[in-house]
VEXTIDREN-468602 format. One record per residue (C-alpha): x, z negated, y negated; residue number from 1; residue in one letter. Coordinates in pm, 1 decimal, decimal comma. Layout:
- east:up:north:seq:type
- X:Z:Y:NUM:A
...
This chain:
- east:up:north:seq:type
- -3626,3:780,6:9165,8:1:X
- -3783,4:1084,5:9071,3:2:X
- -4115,4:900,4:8936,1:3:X
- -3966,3:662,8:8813,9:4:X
- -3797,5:919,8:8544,5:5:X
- -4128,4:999,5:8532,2:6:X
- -4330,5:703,7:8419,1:7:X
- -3976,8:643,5:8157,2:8:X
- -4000,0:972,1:8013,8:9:X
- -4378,4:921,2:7949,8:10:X
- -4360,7:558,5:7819,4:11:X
- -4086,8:725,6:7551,8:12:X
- -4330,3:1014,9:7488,3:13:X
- -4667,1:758,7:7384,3:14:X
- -4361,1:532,6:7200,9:15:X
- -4264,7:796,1:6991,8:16:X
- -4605,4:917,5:6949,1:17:X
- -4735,3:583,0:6791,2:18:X
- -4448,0:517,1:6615,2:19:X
- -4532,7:897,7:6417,3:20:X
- -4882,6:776,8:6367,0:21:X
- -4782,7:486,4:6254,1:22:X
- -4558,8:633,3:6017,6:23:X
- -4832,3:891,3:5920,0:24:X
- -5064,6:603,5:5799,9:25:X
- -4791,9:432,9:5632,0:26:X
- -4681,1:769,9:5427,9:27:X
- -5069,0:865,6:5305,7:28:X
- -5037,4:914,9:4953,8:29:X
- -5263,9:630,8:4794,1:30:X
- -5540,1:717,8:4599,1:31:X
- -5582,0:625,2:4329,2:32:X
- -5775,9:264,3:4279,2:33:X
- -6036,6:240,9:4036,0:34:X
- -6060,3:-77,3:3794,3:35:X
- -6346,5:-223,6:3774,0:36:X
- -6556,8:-136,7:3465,6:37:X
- -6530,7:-431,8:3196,4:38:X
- -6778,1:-404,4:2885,6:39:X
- -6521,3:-477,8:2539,2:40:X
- -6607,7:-865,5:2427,8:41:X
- -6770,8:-918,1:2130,4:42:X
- -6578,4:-984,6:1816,2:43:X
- -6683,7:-1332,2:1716,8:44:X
- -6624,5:-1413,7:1358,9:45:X
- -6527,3:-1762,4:1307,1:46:X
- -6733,3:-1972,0:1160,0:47:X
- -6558,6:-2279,0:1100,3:48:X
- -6539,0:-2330,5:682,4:49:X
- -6201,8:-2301,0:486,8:50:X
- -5966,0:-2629,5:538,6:51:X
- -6037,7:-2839,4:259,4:52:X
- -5741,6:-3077,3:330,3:53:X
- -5452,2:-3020,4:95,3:54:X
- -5172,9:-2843,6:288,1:55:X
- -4888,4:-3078,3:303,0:56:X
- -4633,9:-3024,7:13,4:57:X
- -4877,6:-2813,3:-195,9:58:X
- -5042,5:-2991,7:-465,3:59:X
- -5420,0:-3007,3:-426,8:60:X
- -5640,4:-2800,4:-714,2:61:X
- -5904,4:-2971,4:-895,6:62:X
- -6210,6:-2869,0:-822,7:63:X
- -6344,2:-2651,6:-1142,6:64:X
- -6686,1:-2828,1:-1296,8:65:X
- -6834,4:-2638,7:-1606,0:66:X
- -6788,8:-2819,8:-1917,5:67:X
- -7115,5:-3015,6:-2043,1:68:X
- -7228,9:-2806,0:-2355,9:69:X
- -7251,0:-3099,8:-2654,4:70:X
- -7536,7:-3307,3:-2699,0:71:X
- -7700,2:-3240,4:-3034,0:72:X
- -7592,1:-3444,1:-3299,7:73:X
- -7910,0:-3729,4:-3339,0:74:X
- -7919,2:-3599,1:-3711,9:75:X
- -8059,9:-3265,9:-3549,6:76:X
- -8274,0:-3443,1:-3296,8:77:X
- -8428,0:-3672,6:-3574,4:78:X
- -8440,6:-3337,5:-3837,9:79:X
- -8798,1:-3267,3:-3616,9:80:X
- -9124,1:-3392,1:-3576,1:81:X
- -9399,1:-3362,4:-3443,7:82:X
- -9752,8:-3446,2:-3661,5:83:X
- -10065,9:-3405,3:-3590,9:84:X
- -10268,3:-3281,5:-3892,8:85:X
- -10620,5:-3155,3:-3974,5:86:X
- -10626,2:-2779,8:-3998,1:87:X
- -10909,4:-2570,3:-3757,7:88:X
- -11276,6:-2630,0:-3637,6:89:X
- -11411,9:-2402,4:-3362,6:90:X
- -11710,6:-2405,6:-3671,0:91:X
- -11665,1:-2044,5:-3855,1:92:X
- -11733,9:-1971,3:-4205,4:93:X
- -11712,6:-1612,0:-4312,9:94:X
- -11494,3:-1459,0:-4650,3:95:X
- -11663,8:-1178,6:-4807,8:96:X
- -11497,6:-852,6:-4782,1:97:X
- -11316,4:-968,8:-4437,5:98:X
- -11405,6:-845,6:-4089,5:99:X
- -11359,0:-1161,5:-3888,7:100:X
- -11390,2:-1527,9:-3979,8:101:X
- -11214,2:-1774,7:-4028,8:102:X
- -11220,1:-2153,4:-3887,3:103:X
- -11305,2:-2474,8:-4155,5:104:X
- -10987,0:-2614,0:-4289,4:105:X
- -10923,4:-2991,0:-4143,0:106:X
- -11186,0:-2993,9:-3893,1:107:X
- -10983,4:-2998,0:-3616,6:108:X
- -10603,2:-3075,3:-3462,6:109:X
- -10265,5:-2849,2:-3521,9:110:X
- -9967,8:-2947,0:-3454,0:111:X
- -9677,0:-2890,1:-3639,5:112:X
- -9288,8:-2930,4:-3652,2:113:X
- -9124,5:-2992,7:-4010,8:114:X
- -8809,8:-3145,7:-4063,8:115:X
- -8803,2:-3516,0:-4126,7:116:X
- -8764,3:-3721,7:-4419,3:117:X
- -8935,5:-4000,9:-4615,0:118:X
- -9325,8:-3878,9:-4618,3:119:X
- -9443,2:-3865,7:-4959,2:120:X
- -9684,4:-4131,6:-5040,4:121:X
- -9825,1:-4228,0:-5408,7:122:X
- -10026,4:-4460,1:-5478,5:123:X
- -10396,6:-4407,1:-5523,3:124:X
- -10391,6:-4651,1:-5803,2:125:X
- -10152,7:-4449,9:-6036,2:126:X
- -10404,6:-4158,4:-5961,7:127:X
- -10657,5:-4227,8:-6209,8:128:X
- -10498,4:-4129,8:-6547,0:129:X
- -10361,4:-3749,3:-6589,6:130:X
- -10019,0:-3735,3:-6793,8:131:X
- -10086,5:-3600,5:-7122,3:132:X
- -9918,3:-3217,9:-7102,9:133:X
- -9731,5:-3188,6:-7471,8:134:X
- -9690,5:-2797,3:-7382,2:135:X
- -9968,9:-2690,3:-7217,7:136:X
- -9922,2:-2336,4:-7104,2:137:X
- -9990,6:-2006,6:-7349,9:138:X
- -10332,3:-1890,9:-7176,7:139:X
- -10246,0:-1548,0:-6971,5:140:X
- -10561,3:-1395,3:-6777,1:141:X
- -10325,4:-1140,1:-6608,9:142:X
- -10422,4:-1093,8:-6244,8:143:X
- -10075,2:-1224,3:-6065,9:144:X
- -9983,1:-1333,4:-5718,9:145:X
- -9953,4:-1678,0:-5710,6:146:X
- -9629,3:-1899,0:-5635,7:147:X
- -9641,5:-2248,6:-5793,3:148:X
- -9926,0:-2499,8:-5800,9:149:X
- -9847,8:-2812,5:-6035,3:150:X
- -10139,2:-3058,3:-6016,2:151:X
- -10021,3:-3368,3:-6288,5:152:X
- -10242,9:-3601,2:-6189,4:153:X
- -10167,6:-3588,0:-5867,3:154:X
- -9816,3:-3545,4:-5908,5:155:X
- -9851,0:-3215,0:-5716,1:156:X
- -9551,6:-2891,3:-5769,5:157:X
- -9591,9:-2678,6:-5436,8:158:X
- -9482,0:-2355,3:-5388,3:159:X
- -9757,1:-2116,9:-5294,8:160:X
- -9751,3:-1849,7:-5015,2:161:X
- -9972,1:-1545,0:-4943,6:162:X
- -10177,5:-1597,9:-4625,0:163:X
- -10342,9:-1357,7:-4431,6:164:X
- -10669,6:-1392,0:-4217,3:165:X
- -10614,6:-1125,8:-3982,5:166:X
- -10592,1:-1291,7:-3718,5:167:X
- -10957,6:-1413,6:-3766,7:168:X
- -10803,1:-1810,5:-3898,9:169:X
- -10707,0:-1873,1:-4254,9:170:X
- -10430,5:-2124,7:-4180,3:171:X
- -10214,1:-2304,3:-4431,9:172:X
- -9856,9:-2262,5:-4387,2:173:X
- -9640,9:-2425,4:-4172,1:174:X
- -9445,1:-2662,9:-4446,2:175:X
- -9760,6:-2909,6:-4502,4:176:X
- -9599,2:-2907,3:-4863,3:177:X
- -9631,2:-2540,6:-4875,0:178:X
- -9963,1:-2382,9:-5004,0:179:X
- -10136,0:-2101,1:-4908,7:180:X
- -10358,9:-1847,1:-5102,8:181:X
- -10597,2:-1584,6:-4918,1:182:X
- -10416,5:-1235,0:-5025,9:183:X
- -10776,3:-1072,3:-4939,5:184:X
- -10927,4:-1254,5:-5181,8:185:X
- -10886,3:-1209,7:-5565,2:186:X
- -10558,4:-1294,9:-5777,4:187:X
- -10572,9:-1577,8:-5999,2:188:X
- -10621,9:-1432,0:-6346,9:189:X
- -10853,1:-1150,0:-6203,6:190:X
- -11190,3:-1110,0:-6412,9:191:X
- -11436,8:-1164,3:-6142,5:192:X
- -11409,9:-1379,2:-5817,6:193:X
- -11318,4:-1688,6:-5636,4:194:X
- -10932,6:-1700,3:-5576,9:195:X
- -10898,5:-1991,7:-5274,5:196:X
- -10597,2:-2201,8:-5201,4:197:X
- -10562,3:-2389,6:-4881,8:198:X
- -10350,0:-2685,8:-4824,5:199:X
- -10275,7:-2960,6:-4567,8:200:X
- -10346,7:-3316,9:-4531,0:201:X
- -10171,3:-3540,3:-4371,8:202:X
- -10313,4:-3882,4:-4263,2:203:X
- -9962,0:-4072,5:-4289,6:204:X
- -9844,8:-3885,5:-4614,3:205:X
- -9661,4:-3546,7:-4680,5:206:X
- -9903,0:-3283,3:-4696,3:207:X
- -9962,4:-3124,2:-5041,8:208:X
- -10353,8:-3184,2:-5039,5:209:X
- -10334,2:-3553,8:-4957,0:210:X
- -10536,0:-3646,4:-5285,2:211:X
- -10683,6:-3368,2:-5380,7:212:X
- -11054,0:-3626,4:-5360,7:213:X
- -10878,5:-3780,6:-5650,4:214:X
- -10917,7:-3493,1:-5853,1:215:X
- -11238,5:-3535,0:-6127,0:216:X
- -11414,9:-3291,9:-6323,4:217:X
- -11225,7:-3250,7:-6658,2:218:X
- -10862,0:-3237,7:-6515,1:219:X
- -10643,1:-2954,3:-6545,5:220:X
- -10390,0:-2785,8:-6299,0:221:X
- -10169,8:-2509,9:-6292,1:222:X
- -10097,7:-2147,8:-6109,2:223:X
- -9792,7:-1999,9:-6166,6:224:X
- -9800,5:-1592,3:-6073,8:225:X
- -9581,7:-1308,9:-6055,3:226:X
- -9717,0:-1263,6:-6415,3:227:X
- -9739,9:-1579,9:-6612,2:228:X
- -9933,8:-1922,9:-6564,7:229:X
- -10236,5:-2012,9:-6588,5:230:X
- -10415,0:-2331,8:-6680,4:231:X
- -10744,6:-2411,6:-6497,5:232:X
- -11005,7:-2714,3:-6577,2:233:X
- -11148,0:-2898,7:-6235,3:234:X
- -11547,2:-2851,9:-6313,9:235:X
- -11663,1:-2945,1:-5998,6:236:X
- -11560,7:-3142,9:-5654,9:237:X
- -11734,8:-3102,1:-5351,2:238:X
- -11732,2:-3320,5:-4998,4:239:X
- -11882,7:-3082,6:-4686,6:240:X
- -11932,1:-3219,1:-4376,9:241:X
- -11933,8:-3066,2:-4011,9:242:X
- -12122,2:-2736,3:-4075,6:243:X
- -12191,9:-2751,2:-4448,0:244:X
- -11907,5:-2495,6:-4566,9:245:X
- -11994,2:-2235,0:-4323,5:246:X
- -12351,6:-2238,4:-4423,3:247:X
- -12239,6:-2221,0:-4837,4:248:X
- -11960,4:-2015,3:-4744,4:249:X
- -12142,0:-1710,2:-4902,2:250:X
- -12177,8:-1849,3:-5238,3:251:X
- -11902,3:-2036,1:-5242,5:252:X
- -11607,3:-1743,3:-5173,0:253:X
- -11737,8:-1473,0:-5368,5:254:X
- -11552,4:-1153,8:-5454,2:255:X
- -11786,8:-1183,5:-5777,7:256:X
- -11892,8:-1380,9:-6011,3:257:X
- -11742,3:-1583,3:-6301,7:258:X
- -11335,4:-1631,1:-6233,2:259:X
- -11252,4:-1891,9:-6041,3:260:X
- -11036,2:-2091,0:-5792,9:261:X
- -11088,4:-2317,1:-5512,2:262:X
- -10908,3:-2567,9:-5401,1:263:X
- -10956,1:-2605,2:-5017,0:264:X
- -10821,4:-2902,4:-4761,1:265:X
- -10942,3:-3147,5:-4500,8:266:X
- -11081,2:-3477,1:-4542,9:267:X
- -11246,4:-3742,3:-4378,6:268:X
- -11030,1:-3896,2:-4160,1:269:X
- -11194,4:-4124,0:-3859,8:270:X
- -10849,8:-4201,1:-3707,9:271:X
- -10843,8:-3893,5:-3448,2:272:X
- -10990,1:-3594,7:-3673,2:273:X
- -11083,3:-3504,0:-3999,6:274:X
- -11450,7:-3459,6:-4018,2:275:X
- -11460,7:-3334,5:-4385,1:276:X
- -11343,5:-3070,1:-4601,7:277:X
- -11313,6:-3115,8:-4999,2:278:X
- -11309,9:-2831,1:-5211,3:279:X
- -11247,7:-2839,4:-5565,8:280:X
- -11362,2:-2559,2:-5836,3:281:X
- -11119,3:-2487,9:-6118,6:282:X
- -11239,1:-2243,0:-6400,8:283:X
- -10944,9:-2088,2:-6692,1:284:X
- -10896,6:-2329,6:-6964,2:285:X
């Protein structure tokens, strides 16, 4: 009896025992558990594009497209053109007194823009008679700039413009019936020199030159100045060809010598350039 107390009393003893144990474990504080380290994700923009389908119930907007800025009127587009007309040679001839040179008048291509219109054509035929002038001009050798040119007999009235050859070309204006006059050069009216006009010809009509050939010895023309007008007799007419004015360029514009003026354009057309250039010499009446 007595061991068997004892083996009850010692099973109790190891019962109670593992039950505290067990309890022990159970009761253990926890510690605490440690997440696993997760890198932030990336903010990732969408890409997708705006909705271009109309939300329903809203009315849709009209896409805005820039209003087309006006075509030009065809008056405006017609007002220009382009013509090809004789003007510069890569051929020099030198004016006395001047620094550089400047090219032959007509021996080459220039083109130009002037407004359109009917070109002015006349008849060669009518050219051969100059209208009597009842009231010739009261003779005024005052040295004036010039800015009229009448030529009768070829129904000629151009205004003239100073010109300059800086540049190293003596180029006639712009407006083919515009006239220029070398404002290095003497005045007309001045007592000594060679006062030179340049105008254009144009092939097809419109320039201011376009018969000056016509012109003979013994015809008369006009320069109006800042001063008065002056009446001038043609005494000579003169044809050059490709190299001819630069090598009489000396004696022909002279800041000496009797008074004169020179009439300068191209001439010689061969359907692509002009291979000439007239000049005609005009002495005070």
């Amino acid at each position: 009896m007595a061991a068997t107390a004892t083996v009850a009393v010692a099973a109790t003893v190891l019962a109670s025992r593992a039950r505290d144990a067990r309890e022990e474990v159970l009761e253990a504080p926890d510690e605490p558990v440690q997440e696993p380290s997760v890198a932030p994700e990336p903010i990732i923009r969408s890409t997708e594009r705006r909705r271009t389908e109309p939300i329903p119930g809203r009315r849709a907007r009209r896409p805005h497209i820039p209003k087309r800025r006006r075509d030009r009127q065809p008056g405006m587009v017609a007002a220009v053109l382009m013509l090809v007309v004789g003007v510069v040679l890569a051929v020099p001839w030198y004016l006395p007194g001047f620094g550089g040179y400047v090219h032959d008048v007509g021996m080459g291509l220039h083109h130009l823009f002037i407004p359109a219109g009917p070109a002015v054509v006349r008849d060669p035929a009518v050219l051969t008679t100059e209208p009597a002038d009842s009231t010739p001009p009261a003779p005024d050798r005052t040295p004036g700039v010039p800015v009229s040119l009448q030529v009768p007999l070829l129904q000629v009235d151009s205004t003239v413009v100073p010109i300059s050859g800086d540049s190293g070309e003596l180029l006639p204006p712009d407006d083919p019936q515009m006239i220029g006059w070398w404002k290095q050069g003497p005045r007309p009216g001045s007592s000594e020199g060679a006062a030179v006009l340049t105008g254009h010809t144009v092939h097809f009509g419109g320039g201011a030159f376009d018969h000056l050939s016509y012109l003979k010895v013994g015809n008369h023309f006009t320069i109006r100045t800042t001063r008065g007008s002056i009446r001038y007799v043609v005494v000579r007419l003169h044809k050059y060809g490709t190299g001819e004015l630069s090598r009489d360029a000396t004696s022909l514009f002279q800041l000496t010598g009797p008074p004169r003026v020179l009439l300068v354009t191209c001439s010689g057309w061969n359907g692509h350039i002009y291979l000439e250039n007239t000049v005609v010499t005009g002495v005070p009446a």
